[in-house]
N, C-alpha and C positions, 0 to 999 in steps of 0.2 A: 480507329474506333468508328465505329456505323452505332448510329441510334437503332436502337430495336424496338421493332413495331409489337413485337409479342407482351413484353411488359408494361402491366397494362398504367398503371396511376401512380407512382410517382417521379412522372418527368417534370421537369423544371415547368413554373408555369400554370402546375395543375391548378386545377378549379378550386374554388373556395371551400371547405367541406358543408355538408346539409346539415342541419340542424338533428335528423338522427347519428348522421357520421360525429359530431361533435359529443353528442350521449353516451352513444357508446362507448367510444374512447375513454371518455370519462366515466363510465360505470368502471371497467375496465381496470384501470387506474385507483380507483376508490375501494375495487373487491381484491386487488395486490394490495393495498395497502392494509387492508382490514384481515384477512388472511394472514399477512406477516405481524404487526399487531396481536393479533388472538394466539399466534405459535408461538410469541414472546411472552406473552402475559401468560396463560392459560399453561399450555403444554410443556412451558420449559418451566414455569410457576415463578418470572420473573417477577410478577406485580403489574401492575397496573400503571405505573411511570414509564417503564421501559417500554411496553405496548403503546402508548403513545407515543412515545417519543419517536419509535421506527416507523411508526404508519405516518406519522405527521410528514415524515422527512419523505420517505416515498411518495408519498400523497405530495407535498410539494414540489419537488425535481419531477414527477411525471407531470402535474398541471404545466409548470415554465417549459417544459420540451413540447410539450403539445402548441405552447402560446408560439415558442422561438424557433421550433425546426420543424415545422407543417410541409407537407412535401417531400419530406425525407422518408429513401426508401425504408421498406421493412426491416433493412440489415441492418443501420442503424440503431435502431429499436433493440436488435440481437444483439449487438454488438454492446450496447448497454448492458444488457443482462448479462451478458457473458461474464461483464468488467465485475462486476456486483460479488456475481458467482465467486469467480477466481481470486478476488480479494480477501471475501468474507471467509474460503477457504485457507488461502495461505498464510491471514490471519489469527486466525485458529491454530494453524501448525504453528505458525512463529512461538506465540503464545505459551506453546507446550512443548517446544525443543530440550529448553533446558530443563526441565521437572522430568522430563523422559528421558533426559540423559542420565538424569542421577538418581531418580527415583527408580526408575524400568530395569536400566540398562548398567547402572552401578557406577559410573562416570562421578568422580568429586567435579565440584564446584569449577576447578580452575581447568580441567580437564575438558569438560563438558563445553565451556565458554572458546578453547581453544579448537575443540569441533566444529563448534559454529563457525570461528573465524575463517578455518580451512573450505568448509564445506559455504560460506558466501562467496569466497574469493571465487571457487569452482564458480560458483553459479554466476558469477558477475561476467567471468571470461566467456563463460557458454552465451548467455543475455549479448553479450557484443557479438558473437560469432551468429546469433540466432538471424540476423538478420537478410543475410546472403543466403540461408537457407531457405528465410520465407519465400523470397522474390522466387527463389530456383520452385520451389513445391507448391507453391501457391496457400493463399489466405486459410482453406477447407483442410486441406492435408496438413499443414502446419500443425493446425488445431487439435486436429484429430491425434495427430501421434503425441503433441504433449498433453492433451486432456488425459491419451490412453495410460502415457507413463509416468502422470501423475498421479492414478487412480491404482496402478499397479502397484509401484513404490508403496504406497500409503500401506495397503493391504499386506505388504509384507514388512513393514513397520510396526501395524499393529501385533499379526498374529505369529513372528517370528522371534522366538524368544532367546537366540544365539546372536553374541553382540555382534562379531564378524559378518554375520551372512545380514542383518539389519542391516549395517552402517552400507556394506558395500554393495547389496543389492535392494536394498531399500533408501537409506537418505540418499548417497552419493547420485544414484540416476536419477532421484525428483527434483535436485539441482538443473538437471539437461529438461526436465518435463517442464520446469517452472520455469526456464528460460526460455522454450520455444513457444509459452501462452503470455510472455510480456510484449514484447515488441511487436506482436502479431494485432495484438488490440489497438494499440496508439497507428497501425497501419492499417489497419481496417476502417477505423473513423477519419483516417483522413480520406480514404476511400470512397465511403459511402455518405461525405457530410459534403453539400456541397458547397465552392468555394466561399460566397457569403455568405453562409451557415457555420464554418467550421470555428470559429471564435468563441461562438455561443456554443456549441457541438462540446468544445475541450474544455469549457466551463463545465458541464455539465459531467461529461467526463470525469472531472476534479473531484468534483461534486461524490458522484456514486463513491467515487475510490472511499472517502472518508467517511461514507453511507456502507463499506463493505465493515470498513475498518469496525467502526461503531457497532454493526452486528455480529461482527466475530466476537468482539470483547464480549458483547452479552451475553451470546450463546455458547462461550466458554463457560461463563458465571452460570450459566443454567445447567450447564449438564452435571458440574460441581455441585452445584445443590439439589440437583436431582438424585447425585450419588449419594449425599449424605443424609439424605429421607428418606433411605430406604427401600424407595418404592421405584425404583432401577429394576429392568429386566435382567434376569441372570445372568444376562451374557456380557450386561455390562461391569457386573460386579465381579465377574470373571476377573475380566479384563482388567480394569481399575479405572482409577477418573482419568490417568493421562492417555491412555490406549485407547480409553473410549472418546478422547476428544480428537485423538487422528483418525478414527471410525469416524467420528460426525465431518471432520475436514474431508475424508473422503467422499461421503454421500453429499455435500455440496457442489464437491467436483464433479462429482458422477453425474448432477444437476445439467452441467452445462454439453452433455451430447446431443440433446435435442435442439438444442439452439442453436450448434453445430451444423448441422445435419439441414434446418431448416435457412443456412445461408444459400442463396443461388450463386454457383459458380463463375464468373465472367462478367457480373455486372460492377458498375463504376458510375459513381453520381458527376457531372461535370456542372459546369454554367450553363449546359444545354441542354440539362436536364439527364435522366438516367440513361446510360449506354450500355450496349452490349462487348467488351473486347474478343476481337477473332484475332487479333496475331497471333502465330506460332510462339511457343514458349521454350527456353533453352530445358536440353533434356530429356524433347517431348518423345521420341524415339526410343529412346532407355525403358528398359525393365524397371521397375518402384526401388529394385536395392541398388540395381546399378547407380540409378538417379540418386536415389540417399548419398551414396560411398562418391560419385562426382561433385555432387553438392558441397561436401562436407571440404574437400579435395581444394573447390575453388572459392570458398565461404574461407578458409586457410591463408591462400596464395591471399586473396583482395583484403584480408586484415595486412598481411604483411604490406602489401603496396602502401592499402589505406592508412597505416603506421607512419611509413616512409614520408611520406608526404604532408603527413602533421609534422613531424619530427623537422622537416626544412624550413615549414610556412611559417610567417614573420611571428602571428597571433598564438604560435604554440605552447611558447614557456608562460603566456599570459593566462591562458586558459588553464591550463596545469596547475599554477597557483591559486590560479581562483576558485578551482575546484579542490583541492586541496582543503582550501579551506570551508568550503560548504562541507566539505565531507567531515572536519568536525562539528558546524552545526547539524550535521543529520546523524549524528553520534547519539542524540536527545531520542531518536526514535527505538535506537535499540537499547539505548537504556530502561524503554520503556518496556518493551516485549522480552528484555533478557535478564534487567537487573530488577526492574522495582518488584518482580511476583515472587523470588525469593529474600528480599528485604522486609516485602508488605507480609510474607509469610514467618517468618522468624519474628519482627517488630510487632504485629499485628495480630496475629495468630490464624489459621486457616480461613475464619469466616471473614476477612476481608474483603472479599468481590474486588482483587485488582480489577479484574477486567473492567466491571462497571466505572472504574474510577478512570481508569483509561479512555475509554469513549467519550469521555466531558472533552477532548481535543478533536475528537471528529466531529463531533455536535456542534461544536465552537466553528469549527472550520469550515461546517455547512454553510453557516450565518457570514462570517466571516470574511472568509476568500471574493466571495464575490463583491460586499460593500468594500473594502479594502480596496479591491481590483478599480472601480469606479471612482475615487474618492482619489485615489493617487496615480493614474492612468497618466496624467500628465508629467509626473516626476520620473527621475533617471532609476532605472533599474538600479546601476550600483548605490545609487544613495538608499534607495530602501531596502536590499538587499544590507549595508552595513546598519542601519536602524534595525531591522528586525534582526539582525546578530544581538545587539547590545543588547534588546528588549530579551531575547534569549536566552543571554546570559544570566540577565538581572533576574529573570524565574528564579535560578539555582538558591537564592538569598532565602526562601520560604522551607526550603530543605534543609540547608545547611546552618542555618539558627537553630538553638536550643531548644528541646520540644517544649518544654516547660513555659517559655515564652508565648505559647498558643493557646496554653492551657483553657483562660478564663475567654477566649473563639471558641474554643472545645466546647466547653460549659454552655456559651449561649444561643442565640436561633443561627447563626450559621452551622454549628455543630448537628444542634435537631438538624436541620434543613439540610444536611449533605450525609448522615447518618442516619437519621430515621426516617426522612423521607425518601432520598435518592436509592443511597442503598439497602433500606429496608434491616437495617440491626440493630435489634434492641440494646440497650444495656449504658454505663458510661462512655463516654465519645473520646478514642484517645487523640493528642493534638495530633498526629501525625495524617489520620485522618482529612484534619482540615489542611494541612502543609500540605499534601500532596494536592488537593482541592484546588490549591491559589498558584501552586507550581504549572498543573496544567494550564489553568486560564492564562497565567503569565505567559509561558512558550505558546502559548496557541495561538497569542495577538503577535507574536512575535514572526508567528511560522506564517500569518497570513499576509506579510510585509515581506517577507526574502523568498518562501518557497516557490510562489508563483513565478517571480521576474530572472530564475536560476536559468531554466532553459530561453528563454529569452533573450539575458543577457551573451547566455552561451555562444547564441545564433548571431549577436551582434559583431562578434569576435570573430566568426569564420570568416574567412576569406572566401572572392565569390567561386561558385562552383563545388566548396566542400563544406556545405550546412550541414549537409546527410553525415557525412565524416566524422564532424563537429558534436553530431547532435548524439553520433554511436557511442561518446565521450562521458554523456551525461549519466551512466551508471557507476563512474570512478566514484562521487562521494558517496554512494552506498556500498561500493567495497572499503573505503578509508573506514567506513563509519563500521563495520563487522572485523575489522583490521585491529581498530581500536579498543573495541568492544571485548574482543578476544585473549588482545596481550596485554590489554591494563585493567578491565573489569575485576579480571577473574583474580586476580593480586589481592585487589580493591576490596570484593568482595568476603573475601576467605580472612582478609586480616581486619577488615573494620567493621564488617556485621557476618560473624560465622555463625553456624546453626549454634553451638553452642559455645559459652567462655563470654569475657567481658566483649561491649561494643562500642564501636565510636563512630556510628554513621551519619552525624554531622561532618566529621571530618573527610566521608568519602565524598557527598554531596558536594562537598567543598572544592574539591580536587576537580569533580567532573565541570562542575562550574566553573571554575578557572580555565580549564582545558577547552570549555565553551567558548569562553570571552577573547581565547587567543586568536581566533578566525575573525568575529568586525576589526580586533586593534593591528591585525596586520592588512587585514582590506582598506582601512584608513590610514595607516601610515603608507602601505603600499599605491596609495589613487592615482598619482601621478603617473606610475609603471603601468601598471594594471587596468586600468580605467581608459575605453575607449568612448570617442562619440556616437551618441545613440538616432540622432541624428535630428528629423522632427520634434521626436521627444522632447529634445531640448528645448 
C-alpha cells in the first residue's frame, strides 16, 4: 500500500473541520432527515408520528457519525446509505413473501412457508460462498452484479404472472443478488472505517440496519393504505398491494447504483490515514466471465478447505451448539416477517398496520443496543447472551395468555396510546393489539442483551488464524431460524389460526415460546462445555 497524494481530505489526521464545513454537513443531514420524514408522513399518508419518528432517527445517527467518525472517507458515508438502502429493500420483500405466495401466486399457507424455507437455505449457502467472490471481483463489481440481480429478479416477480418462470427466474436468483450485497457491506466498512473508528463505525452500522428495518415496515403500511384509498395509480391497482410492494422494494434497490458508482476503486482507510492499493489482484488477466466462472470454481474449493479445518479445530462442535441455539432465538425475527402479518390479518382484520407494530423493535433497538452495549461492556458475552435468551422467551407470555386477559389495557390509555395514536385506527381496541405492543418491547430488551455479543462471542471461540472462518459461520442461525420457520410455522399456522374454522392461537404463541426458551436453558445447562474465557472481559 503507498499513501496517495491525489486524494485529497480524508487522510488520518485531517484538520479540524471550519465552521462552514460543520454547517453544511449538518444542513445536509437535517434536509435527509426532513425529506424522508415529509415522504412518510405526506406522500405515503402515514401521519404525522411516523414522519417523526424516521427523521428524528436519521437526524440522530447522522449528528453521532458526524461527532464519532470525522475523517472518515466519503465511502464510508456510501457505505451507510447503501446499508439503509439494501435493508429497507429486503425488508419490504421479507415482508410480502408470504402474502405473494398465497395471494399472487396461489401457494396455501404451509406450502408458501416451505418456499421460504428452501429458498433462505439457498440464500444462506450463497451468503457463505459470497465472500471468496468478493475478495476475487472486488468491493464495486460485487455490488454492481448483486444490486443488478436484485433489481432484475424483483421485476420479474412483480410482472411475471406464471408461477414456474417467477419462482425460478425471479425469487430463486434474488437469493444469489441478496447474497452478494450482504457480506460485501460489513467488508466494505471495515475498509473504509479506520482502525480506531471501527467500533463506533459498527455501532452505527447496527444502528441504520434497524433504521432500514423500521422504514420498510412503514412503507409497507403506506403503500397498503395507499392501496385502499383509492387514490393509487393504475398501475398499482393493476398489480395489487403485494406486487406493488416488490415494485417499491425494487425502486429502493434501484436507489443504491448511484452510490455504487460514486465509490472510488482502490482506496482503504488505514492508521495512516487513507491509502491507495496497487497490488495486482488474482484474475486480473481474465475476461469478466472467465473471472466469474474461476471465481465461483475457487470460492467452491476454499469453502471445502475452509469446512475441513472447522470440522478438526478443537472450538468447532462448541461453536455449532452455540449457534444452533441462537438460531432458535433468531426464530422471533421470522416470526415476525412470516407469521404475525397472516395471524394479525385473519385476528385482526386488514386494517392492522402489522408493519407499523413491527418497527416498535427497531425503534427500540435504535435506543437500545447502544445504552445496553455500554452499561454491560464489562460483563461476559455468554452471560448476557443467555439473559437476553430468557428475557426472550418470557416476551412469548403477552401472546400466549388469553386475550380477554388484556381486555380492560385494551379499554384504557395504553390501548388509545398504541391504537389511536401510534397506529392511527379508529374504532374499539382489540387486546391483541396491545399483546403484540408489550411482546415487542419484551424481545427487543431481550435482543439488545444477546444480539450484539453473538458475533463476538463467535470470535472468542475461533481459534487464532481462523476468525474469518469463524465469522463466515455466523449466518447458520439465520438458516436454523427459515429452517424452522418453514417446517413447524406452516403446521402451526394452518391448524391453530387458519384463514377460516375455529382458532387457537394462544396455543401456537405457546409452542413458539417454549421452542424459544429451549436455546438460554441449554446455554445454561451447557456453560461449562460451551463457555470459553473471554479474557479481559472477565
Amino acid at each position: 500500500m503507498n499513501a496517495n497524494e491525489n486524494i485529497p481530505d480524508e487522510v488520518g489526521g485531517a484538520p479540524a473541520w471550519s465552521f462552514f464545513g460543520w454547517v453544511w454537513r449538518l444542513g445536509l443531514v437535517l434536509a435527509v432527515s426532513a425529506v424522508a420524514g415529509w415522504l412518510m408522513a405526506v406522500k405515503l399518508e402515514l401521519g404525522e408520528m411516523p414522519g417523526l419518528v424516521i427523521a428524528a432517527s436519521i437526524f440522530g445517527v447522522g449528528v453521532f457519525s458526524m461527532l464519532k467518525l470525522r475523517g472518515s472517507p466519503r465511502e464510508l458515508g456510501f457505505t451507510f446509505g447503501l446499508k439503509v438502502l439494501s435493508v429497507t429493500a429486503y425488508k419490504v420483500l421479507n415482508f410480502t413473501l408470504v402474502s405473494w405466495l398465497v395471494q399472487d401466486l396461489g401457494f396455501d399457507d404451509k406450502t408458501a412457508l416451505l418456499v421460504i424455507m428452501l429458498w433462505g437455505f439457498f440464500m444462506t449457502l450463497s451468503t457463505i460462498a459470497a465472500g471468496g467472490i468478493t475478495d476475487a471481483l472486488g468491493l464495486r463489481r460485487t455490488l454492481l452484479i448483486g444490486v443488478t440481480l436484485c433489481v432484475c429478479t424483483r421485476l420479474i416477480m412483480v410482472f411475471c404472472p406464471v408461477k414456474a418462470v417467477a419462482l425460478a427466474c425471479g425469487l430463486l436468483p434474488l437469493a444469489i443478488g441478496e447474497a452478494l450485497c450482504t457480506p460485501v457491506l460489513v467488508a466494505a466498512l471495515r475498509k473504509y472505517a479506520a482502525p480506531s473508528q471501527r467500533s463506533v463505525a459498527f455501532s452505527v452500522f447496527y444502528a441504520l440496519m434497524n433504521l432500514g428495518f423500521t422504514m420498510g415496515y412503514f412503507l409497507s403500511d403506506g403503500v397498503n393504505e395507499l392501496m385502499k384509498s383509492g387514490r393509487a395509480p393504475a398501475l398499482f391497482v393493476d398489480l395489487g398491494p403485494y406486487r406493488t410492494l416488490l415494485l417499491a422494494s425494487m425502486a429502493m434497490e434501484a436507489l443504491m447504483f448511484p452510490l455504487v458508482f460514486l465509490i472510488r476503486p482502490g482506496v482503504e482507510m488505514t492508521s495512516a490515514g487513507l491509502v491507495e492499493t496497487d497490488q495486482p489482484r488474482r484474475y486480473e488477466n481474465l475476461k469478466f466471465f472467465d473471472k466469474i466462472h474461476a471465481t465461483i470454481g475457487d470460492a467452491i474449493r476454499d469453502m471445502g478447505n475452509t469446512f475441513g479445518n472447522l470440522v478438526r479445530s478443537d472450538g468447532f462442535m462448541k461453536l455449532i451448539i452455540f449457534l444452533l441455539m441462537i438460531g432458535l432465538l433468531k426464530v422471533v425475527f421470522n416470526v415476525m416477517d412470516y407469521v404475525l402479518p397472516p395471524f394479525s390479518m385473519r385476528e385482526l382484520g386488514e386494517q392492522s398496520k402489522v408493519g407499523r407494530l413491527n418497527s416498535v423493535n427497531g425503534l427500540l433497538i435504535l435506543v437500545l443496543a447502544p445504552l445496553v452495549g455500554v452499561w454491560t461492556r464489562k460483563c461476559a458475552s455468554y452471560s448476557m447472551v443467555i439473559l437476553g435468551g430468557f428475557i426472550t422467551a418470557a416476551s412469548f407470555v403477552f401472546m400466549a395468555l388469553p386475550p380477554a386477559m388484556f381486555q380492560s389495557w385494551a379499554d384504557g390509555w395504553l390501548g388509545r396510546g398504541v391504537v389511536g395514536a401510534y397506529l392511527d385506527i379508529a374504532g374499539a381496541v382489540h387486546p391483541y393489539y396491545v399483546m403484540i405492543f408489550l411482546w415487542q418491547i419484551g424481545f427487543s430488551v431481550g435482543e439488545a442483551f444477546y444480539s450484539p455479543r453473538v458475533y463476538e462471542y463467535a470470535a472468542s471461540i475461533a481459534p487464532r488464524g481462523q476468525e474469518a472462518s469463524y465469522a463466515s459461520l455466523s449466518y447458520v442461525p439465520l438458516l436454523i431460524g427459515k429452517l424452522v420457520t418453514g417446517g413447524l410455522f406452516a403446521g402451526l399456522l394452518a391448524k391453530c389460526c387458519p384463514a377460516t374454522g375455529p382458532r387457537n392461537s394462544p396455543m401456537m404463541w405457546t409452542i413458539v415460546g417454549l421452542m424459544v426458551l429451549i436455546a438460554p436453558l441449554v446455554l445454561l445447562l451447557l456453560k461449562r462445555f460451551i463457555r470459553v474465557d473471554e479474557g479481559e472481559r472477565e
